[in-house]
SESE-739763 format. One record per residue (C-alpha): x, y, z; residue in three letters. Coordinates in steps of 0.02 Angstrom, whole numbers, padded with zeros to 5 digits, always signed. Example, Ala and Ser with C-alpha at 12.3 -4.5 7.8 and 13.67 -1.06 7.14 Angstrom:
2
+00615-00225+00390Ala/+00684-00053+00357Ser/
END
This chain:
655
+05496-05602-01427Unk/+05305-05626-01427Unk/+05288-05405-01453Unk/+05417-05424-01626Unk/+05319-05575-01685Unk/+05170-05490-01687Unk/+05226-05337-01736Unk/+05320-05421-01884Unk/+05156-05501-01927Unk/+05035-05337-01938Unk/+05178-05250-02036Unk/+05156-05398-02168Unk/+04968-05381-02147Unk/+04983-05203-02206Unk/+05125-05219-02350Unk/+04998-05365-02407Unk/+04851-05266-02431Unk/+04947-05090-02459Unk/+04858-05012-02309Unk/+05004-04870-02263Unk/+05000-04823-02452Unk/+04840-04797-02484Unk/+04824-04699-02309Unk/+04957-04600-02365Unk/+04866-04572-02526Unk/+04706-04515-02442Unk/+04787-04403-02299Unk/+04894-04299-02432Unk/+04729-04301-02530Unk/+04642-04218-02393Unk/+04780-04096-02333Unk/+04772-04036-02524Unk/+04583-04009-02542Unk/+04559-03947-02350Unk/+04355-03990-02356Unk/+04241-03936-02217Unk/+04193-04116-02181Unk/+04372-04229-02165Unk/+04297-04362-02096Unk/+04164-04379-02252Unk/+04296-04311-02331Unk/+04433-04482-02287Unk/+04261-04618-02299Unk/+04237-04573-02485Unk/+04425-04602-02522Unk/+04419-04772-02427Unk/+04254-04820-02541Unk/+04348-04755-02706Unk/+04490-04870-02676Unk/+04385-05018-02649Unk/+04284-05008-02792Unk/+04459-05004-02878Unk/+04529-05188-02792Unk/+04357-05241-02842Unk/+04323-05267-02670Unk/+04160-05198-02573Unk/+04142-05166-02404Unk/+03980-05254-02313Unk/+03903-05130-02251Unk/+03918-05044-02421Unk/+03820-05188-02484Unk/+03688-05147-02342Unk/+03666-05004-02383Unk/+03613-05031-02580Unk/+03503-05168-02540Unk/+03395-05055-02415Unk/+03406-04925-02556Unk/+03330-05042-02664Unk/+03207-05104-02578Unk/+03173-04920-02548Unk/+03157-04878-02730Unk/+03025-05058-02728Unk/+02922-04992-02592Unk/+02902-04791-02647Unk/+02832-04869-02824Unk/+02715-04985-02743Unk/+02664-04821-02660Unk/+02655-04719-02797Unk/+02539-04871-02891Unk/+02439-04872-02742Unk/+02412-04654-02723Unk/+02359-04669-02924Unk/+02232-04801-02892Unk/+02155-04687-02740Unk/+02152-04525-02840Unk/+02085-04621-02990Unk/+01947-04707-02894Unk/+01885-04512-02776Unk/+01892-04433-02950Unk/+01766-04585-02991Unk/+01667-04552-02827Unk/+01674-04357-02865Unk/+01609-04375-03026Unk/+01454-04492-02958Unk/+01435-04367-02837Unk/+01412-04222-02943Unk/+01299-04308-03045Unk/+01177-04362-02920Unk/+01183-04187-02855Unk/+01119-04133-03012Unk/+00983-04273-03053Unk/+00904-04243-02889Unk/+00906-04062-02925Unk/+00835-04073-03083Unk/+00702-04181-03010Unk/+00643-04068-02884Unk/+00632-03939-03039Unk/+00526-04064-03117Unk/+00400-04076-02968Unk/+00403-03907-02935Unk/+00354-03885-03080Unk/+00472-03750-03117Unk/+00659-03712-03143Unk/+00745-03666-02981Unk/+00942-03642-02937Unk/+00956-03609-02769Unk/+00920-03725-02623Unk/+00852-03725-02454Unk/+00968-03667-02330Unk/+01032-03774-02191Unk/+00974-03737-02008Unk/+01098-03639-01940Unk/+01234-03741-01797Unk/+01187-03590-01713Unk/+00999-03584-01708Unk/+01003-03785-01671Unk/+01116-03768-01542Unk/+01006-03630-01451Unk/+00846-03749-01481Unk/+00938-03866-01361Unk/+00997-03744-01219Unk/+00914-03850-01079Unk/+00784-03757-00934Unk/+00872-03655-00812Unk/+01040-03596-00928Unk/+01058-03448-01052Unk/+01115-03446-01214Unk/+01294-03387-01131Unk/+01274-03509-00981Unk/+01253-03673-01094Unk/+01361-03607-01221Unk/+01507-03600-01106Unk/+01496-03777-01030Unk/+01473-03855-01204Unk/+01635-03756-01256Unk/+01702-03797-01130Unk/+01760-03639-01043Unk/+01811-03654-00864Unk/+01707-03605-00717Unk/+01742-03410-00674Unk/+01736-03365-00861Unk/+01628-03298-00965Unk/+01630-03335-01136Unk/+01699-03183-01179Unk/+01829-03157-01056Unk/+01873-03340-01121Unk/+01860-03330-01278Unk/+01982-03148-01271Unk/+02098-03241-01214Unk/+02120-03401-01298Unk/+01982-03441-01453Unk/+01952-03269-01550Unk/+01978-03342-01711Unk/+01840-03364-01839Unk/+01769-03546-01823Unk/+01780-03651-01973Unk/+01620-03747-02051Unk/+01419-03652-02052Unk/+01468-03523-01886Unk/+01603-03441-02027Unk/+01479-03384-02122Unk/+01541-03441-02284Unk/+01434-03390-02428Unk/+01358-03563-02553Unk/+01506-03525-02674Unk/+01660-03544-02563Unk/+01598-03710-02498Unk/+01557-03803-02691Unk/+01592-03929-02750Unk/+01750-03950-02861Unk/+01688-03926-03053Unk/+01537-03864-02971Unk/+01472-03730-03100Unk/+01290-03683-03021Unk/+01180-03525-03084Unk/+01181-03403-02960Unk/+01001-03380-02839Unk/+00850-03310-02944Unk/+00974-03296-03106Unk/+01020-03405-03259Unk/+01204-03330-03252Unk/+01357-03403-03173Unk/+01454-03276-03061Unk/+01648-03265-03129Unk/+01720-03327-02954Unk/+01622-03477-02961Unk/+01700-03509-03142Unk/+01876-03485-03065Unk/+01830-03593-02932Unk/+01791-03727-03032Unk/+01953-03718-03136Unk/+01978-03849-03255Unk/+01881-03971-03183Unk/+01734-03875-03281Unk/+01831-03876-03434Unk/+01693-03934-03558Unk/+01544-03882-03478Unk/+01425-03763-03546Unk/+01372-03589-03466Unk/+01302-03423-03479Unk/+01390-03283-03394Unk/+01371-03100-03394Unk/+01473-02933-03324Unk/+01530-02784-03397Unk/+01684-02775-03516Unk/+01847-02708-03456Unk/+01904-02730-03617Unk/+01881-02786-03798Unk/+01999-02834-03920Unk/+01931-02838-04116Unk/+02052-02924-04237Unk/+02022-02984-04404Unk/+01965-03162-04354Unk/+01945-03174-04187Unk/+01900-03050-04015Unk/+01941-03068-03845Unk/+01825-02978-03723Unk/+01864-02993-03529Unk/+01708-02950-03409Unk/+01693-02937-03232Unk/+01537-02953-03152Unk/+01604-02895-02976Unk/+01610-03073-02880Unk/+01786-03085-02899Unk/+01940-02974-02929Unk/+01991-03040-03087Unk/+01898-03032-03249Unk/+01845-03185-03365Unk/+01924-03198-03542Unk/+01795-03228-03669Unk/+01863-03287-03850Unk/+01745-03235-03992Unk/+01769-03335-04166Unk/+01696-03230-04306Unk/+01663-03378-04396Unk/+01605-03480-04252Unk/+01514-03356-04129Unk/+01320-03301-04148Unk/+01338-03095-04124Unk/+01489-03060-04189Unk/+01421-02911-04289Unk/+01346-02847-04158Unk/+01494-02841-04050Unk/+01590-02769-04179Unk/+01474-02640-04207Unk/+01440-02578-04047Unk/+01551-02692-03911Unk/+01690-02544-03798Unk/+01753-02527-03654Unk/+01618-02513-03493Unk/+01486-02617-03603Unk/+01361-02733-03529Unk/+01384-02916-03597Unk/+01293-03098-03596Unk/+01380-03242-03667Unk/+01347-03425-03682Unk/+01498-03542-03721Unk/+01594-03680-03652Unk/+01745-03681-03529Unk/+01904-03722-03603Unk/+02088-03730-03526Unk/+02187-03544-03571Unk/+02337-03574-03662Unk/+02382-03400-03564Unk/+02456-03376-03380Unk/+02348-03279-03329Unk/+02207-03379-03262Unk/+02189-03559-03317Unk/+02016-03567-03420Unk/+01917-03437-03500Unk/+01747-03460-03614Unk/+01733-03528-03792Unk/+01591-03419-03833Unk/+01455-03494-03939Unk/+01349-03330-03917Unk/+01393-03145-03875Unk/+01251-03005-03820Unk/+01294-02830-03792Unk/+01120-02801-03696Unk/+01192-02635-03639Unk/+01302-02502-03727Unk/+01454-02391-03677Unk/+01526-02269-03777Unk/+01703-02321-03759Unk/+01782-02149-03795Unk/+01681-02048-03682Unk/+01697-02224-03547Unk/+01776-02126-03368Unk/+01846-02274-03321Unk/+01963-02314-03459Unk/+02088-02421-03429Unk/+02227-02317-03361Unk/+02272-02287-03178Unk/+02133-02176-03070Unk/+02189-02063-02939Unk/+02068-02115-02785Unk/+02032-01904-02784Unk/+01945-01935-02927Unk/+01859-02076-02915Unk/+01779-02004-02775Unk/+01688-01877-02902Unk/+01632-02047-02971Unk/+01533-02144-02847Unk/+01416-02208-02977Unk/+01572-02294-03065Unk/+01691-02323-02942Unk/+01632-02486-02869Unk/+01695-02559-03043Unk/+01859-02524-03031Unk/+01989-02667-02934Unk/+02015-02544-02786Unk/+01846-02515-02738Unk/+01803-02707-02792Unk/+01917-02765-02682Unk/+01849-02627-02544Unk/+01677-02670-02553Unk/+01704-02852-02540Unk/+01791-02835-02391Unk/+01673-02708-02312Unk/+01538-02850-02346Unk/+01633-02982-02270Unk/+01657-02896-02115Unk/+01434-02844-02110Unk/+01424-03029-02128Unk/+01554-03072-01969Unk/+01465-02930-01877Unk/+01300-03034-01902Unk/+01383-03202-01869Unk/+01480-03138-01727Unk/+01336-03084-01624Unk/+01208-03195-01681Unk/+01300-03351-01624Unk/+01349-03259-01468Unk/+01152-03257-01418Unk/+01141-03076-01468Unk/+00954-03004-01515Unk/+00980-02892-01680Unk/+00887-02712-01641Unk/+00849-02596-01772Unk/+00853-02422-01664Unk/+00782-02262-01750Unk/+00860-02154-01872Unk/+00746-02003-01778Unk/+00772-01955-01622Unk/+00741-01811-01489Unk/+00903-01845-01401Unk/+01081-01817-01413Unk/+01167-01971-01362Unk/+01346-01894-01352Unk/+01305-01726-01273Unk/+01393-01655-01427Unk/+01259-01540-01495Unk/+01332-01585-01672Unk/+01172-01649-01746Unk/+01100-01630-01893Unk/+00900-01558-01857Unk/+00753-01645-01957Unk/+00596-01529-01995Unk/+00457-01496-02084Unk/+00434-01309-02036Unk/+00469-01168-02165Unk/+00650-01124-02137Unk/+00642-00961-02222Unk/+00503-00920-02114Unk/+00460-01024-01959Unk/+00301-01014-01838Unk/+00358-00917-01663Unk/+00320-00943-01500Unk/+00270-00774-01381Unk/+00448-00754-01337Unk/+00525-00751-01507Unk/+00612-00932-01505Unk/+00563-01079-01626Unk/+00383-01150-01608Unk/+00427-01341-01637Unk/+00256-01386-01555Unk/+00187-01358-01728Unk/+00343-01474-01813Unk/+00297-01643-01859Unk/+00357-01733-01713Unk/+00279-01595-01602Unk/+00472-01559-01560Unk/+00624-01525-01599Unk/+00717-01694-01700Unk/+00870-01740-01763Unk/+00978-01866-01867Unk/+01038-01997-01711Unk/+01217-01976-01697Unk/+01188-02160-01587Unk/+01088-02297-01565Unk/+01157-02344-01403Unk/+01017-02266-01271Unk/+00882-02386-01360Unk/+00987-02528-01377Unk/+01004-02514-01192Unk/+00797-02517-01190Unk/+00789-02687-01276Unk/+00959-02762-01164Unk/+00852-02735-01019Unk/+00738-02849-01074Unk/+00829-02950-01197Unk/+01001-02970-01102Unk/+01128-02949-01256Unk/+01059-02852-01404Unk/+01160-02769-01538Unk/+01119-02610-01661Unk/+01196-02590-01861Unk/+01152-02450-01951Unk/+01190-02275-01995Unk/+01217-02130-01892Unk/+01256-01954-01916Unk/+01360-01795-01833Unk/+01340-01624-01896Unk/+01538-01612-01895Unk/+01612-01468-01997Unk/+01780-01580-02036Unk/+01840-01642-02165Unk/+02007-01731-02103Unk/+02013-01903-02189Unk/+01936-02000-02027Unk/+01789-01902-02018Unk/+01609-01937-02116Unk/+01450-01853-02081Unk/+01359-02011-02113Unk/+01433-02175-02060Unk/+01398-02355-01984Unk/+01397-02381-01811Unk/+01406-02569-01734Unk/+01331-02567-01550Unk/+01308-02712-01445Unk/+01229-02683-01266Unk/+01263-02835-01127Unk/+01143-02821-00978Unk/+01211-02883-00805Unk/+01388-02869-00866Unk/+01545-02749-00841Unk/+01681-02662-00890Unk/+01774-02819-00893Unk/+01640-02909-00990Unk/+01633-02759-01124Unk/+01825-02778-01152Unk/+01813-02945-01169Unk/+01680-02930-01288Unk/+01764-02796-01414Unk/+01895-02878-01419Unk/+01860-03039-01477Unk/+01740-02970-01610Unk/+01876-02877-01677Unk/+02001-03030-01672Unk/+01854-03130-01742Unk/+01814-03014-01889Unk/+01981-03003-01937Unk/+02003-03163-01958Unk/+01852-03200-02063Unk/+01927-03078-02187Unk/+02095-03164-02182Unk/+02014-03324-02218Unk/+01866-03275-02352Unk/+01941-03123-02454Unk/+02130-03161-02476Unk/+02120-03133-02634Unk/+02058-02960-02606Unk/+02179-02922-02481Unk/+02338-02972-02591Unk/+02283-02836-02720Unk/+02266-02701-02580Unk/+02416-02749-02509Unk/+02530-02742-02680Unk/+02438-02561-02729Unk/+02418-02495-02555Unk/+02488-02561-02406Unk/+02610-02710-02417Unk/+02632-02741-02235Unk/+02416-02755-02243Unk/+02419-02966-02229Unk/+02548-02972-02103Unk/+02464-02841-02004Unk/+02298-02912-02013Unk/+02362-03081-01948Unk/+02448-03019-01817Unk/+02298-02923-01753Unk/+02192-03092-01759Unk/+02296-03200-01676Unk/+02372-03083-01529Unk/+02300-03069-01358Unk/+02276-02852-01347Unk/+02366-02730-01205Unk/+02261-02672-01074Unk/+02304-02533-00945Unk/+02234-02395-00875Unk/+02219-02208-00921Unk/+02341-02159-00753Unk/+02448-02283-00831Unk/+02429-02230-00993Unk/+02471-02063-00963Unk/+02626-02099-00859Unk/+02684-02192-01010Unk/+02663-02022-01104Unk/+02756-01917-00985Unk/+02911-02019-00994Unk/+02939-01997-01159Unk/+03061-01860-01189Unk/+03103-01908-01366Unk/+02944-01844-01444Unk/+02857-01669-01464Unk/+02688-01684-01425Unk/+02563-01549-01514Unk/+02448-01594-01390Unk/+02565-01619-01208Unk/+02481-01774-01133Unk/+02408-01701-00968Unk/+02297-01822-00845Unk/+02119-01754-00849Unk/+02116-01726-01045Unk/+02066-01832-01186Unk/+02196-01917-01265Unk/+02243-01877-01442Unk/+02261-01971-01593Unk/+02457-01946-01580Unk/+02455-02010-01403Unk/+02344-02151-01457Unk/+02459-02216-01598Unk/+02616-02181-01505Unk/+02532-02318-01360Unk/+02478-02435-01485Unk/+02609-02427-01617Unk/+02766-02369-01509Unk/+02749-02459-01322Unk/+02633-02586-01346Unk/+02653-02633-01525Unk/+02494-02697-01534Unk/+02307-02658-01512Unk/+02289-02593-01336Unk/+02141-02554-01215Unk/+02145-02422-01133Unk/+01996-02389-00993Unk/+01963-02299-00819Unk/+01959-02128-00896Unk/+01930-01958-00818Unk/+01759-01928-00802Unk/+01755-01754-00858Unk/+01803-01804-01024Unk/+01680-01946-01058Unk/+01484-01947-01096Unk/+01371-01921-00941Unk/+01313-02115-00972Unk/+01469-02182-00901Unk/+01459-02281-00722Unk/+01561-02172-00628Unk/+01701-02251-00528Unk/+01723-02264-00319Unk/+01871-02143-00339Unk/+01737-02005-00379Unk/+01872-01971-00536Unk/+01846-02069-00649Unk/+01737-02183-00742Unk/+01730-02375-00816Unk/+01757-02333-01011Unk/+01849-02389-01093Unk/+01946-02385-01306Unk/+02017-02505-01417Unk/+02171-02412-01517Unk/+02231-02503-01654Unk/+02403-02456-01718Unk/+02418-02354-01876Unk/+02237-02296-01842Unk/+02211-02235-01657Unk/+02028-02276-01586Unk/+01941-02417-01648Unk/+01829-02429-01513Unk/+01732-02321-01370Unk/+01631-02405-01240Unk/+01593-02430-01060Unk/+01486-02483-00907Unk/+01329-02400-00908Unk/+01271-02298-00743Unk/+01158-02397-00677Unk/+01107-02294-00508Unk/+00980-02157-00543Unk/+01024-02043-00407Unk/+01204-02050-00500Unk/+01138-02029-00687Unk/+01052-01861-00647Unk/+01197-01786-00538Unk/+01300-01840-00684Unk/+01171-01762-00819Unk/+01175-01594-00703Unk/+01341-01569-00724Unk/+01346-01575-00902Unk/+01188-01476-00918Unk/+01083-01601-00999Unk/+00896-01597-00959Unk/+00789-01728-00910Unk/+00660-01691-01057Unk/+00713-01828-01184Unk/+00789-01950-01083Unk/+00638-02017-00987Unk/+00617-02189-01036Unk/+00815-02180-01005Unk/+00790-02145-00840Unk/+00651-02264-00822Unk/+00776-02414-00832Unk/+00847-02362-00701Unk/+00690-02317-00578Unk/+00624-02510-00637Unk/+00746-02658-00628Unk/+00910-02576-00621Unk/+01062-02681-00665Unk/+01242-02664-00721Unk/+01252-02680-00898Unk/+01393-02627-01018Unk/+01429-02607-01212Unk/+01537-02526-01347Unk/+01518-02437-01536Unk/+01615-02487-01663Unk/+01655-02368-01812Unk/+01627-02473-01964Unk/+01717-02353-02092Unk/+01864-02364-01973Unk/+01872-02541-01959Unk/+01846-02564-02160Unk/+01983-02430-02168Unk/+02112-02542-02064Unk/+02063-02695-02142Unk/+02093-02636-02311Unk/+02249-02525-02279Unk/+02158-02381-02357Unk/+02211-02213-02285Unk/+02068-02108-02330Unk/+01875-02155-02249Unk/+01779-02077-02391Unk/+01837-02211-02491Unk/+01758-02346-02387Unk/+01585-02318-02383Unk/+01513-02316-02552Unk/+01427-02138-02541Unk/+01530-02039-02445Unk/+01437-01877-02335Unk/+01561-01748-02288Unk/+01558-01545-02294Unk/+01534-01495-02444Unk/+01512-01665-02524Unk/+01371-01774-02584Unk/+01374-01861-02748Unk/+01257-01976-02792Unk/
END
């Protein structure tokens, strides 16, 4: 009886309030539209019909309230953010302006105009000035770093912190750390480089400059001219808009103003209606201090083949590609410099003249002073270079790397950057008869230490490009090489391979799905195909490979226990092949000279070589770096002539 009675009573509950209805309603509903979501789906329904009984649930009413308050509390927030901005853009302003009094009175007492300032001590050199009494440069470095005990800081810094610091140790140049608005003349000049105008932006909208650059074009209408310049700072050129009414010079640049032209205008930075940059130059005052005849111009504005440009080395540097080249080849001279200079590294300048051939090669170019066409003789018929300049024979070096190894002996880690030369009769697109060679020398250090060492100067070069040239490395990557950035960034941020040449070469031999033009056979050099095939294929990523076959390495290299082989070691990069060659030096004298005899090098030359050896032998290692090649990778080009500015190669020498 109790069970009916209370059945009898929900049933009148839900005929009261039409509950089985409107379920009914909402479940046909539902089986009609067949949504993804029924539950959301059957809520919605049951909020639709209680808006229409005017009734509304509480938790509905929850809800709106917190949204309201919400809506309160993201407008007090807003109010709040405005009053900040409002109040730095105050600060900035004060900022910039005491920046510039005290600069103008230090003009004033010096009693002369000035625009560039005293540099800031270096975190490097004041970090050195501190290494306490009884620790090296690497020693104090490392605990201060902290990097643990049974690392070096290279070996730790391989493996964990190879990318380029942040702050002074980047290296950034005065422009890429100014000030917003901040429109300075450049060092020793009245001008105002073109980057630094972009920089600025529109927060130097209204200020008034000079600038100057060479016109990549110029646009005469009836009224008004637009010139664009570029002065080689940035990619991009700098609109100038030239009022014939308004503008001192406009004859002149209508007489004589074309393509290639060199320009100096004064004017004030306004906002560009256009998309393509967002200010340009109001110019009070056009210049053409240096003339172009537009017509005869070889760098009109059309598209260049990069064949040709090389039969323009005077010019090409003013086109975007090479721009953008050059830039980045000075970025990375600048992380070469930074790299090794906060690593406690001694810079060395090692001769351009030498009596020795560093890579046994014999491919060197000979320096003399004798009459070619008719030389002096000794007795026998051969060459008299006792009455050369040098009192015998000398070449071009094709290496700096036996007197960098004079000054790590008494230095401990020295470096060499300069040119170098191979009498080479190639002319393959990796191959220069001058080029750059980077070669750091670390004394009481191995083969482990020299890996550890290329390879996070690589990674940390890399890097500084990434950071400081994007812009430079967008263009080359839309015209040239559009995997370039992702590339790049993987290379900096990924640990390299390492294995052996045994290993390397087993690798090789597996492979059945190739056909070699060089079969991979243990006891030869590897070739570039076998090189790109381990880095790009296998490893899919730069790889070292190292303990190579002594017979087909320099005579310099520490030979190994095995009697086989020896501690050298190469960095291949994919796409490229070797990026790197380097080793552990033979320290042991009675070793070097058996080593020397079997490659049927003489003593004569190599005395103070040897010398190291006979007084305060120790292990030492180091590397070479081909800078062409690592500009090449860096900028995706394909070709090494076009990475240097004035390519040498057979049969070729412009400028």
């Amino acid at each position: 009886v109790q069970i009916a009675t209370s059945m009898a009573d929900i049933d009148a509950y839900l005929e009261k309030h039409k509950v089985a209805a409107m379920l009914n309603d909402a479940v046909n509903e539902l089986v009609v539209a067949k949504p993804d979501d029924p539950i959301s789906f059957l809520v919605d329904a049951l909020f639709r019909e209680a808006a229409v009984r005017g009734q509304q649930p509480v938790y509905l009413s929850r809800l709106l309230e917190v949204r309201a308050t919400l809506q309160a509390e993201q407008a007090e927030a807003a109010k709040v953010l405005a009053e900040r901005n409002q109040l730095k853009e105050q600060v900035e302003k004060q900022e910039y302006r005491i920046k510039h009094l005290l600069r103008t009175l230090d003009e004033l007492e010096g009693g002369k105009r000035t625009t560039s300032s005293v540099a800031p001590t270096p975190a490097a050199t004041v970090a050195a000035s501190a290494v306490p009494i009884g620790h090296t440069g690497f020693s104090w470095s490392a605990q201060v770093s902290g990097v643990p005990i049974g690392h070096t800081s290279f070996s730790w810094a391989a493996g964990v912190q190879t990318a380029a610091p942040s702050g002074a140790s980047n290296g950034a140049a005065a422009d890429e750390t100014a000030d917003a608005g901040d429109v300075s003349k450049e060092a020793f000049s009245q001008r105002v480089s073109v980057k630094r105008v972009f920089k600025a932006g529109k927060a130097a909208v209204g200020k008034s400059i000079l600038v100057s650059g060479w016109a990549r074009t110029v646009r005469m209408q009836k009224e008004m001219a637009f010139v664009e310049i570029n002065d080689g700072s940035t990619l991009v050129g700098l609109q100038l808009v030239i009022s014939k009414k308004e503008t001192n010079g406009w004859d002149e640049l209508s007489a004589i103003g074309a393509t290639g032209c060199a320009i100096v205008a004064t004017g004030n930075i306004v906002e560009s209606p256009g998309s393509g940059q967002a200010v340009e130059l109001q110019a009070e005052s056009v210049s053409v201090v240096g003339v172009s005849d537009g017509a005869q111009y070889p760098l009109a504005k059309k598209a260049h083949t990069l064949e040709h440009l090389r039969t323009l080395t005077h010019l090409r540097p003013r086109t975007n590609t090479f721009g953008a080249v050059m830039r980045i080849r000075n970025a990375l001279a600048y992380a070469t410099h930074t790299f090794f200079q906060n690593n406690g590294f001694m810079y060395v300048n090692s001769p351009i003249i030498t009596g020795s051939d560093c890579e046994g090669a014999g491919e060197m170019f000979q320096v003399t002073t004798l009459d070619v066409s008719k030389p002096p003789k000794t007795p026998d018929g051969a060459v008299d270079y006792a009455q050369d300049f040098f009192g015998k024979q000398a070449f071009l070096t094709v290496s700096g790397q036996l007197n960098a190894e004079h000054y790590a002996c008494a230095f401990g880690s020295v470096y060499t950057f300069g040119p170098t030369f191979r009498a080479e009769d190639s002319n393959t697109t990796r191959h220069l008869a001058e080029f750059w060679m980077i070669e750091p020398e670390i004394a009481f250090a191995d083969i482990i230490d020299d890996m550890n060492c290329a390879e996070s100067y690589l990674r940390y070069c890399i890097a500084h490009v990434l950071e400081h040239c994007p812009e430079d490395i967008k263009f080359l990557a839309k015209h040239y090489d559009p995997e370039l950035p992702k590339t790049l960034r993987f290379v900096a941020d990924t640990p390299f391979a390492r294995m052996t040449y045994t290993e390397a070469i087993e690798v090789l031999l597996k492979e059945k799905n190739v056909k070699w033009e060089f079969p991979p056979e243990w006891g030869k050099e590897l070739q570039t195909e076998h090189e790109r095939y381990l880095a790009e294929t296998y490893c899919k990523k730069p790889l070292i490979v190292y303990n190579y076959p002594k017979d087909c390495k320099a005579f310099y290299m520490r030979l190994n226990d095995d009697n086989k082989t020896v501690a050298a070691m190469d960095v291949l990069f994919p796409r490229l092949g070797e990026m790197v060659g380097g080793s552990q030096r033979e320290e042991r004298l009675d070793v070097l000279l058996r080593r020397m005899e079997e490659m049927g090098l003489e003593k004569e030359g190599y005395e103070a070589y040897l010398d190291l050896r006979r007084f305060g032998t120790q292990k030492h290692a180091g590397f070479g770096v081909g800078f062409e090649r690592l500009v090449t990778y860096t900028t995706g080009m394909t070709n090494i002539r076009d990475v240097i500015p004035f390519p040498r190669a057979p049969g070729t020498m412009a400028c």
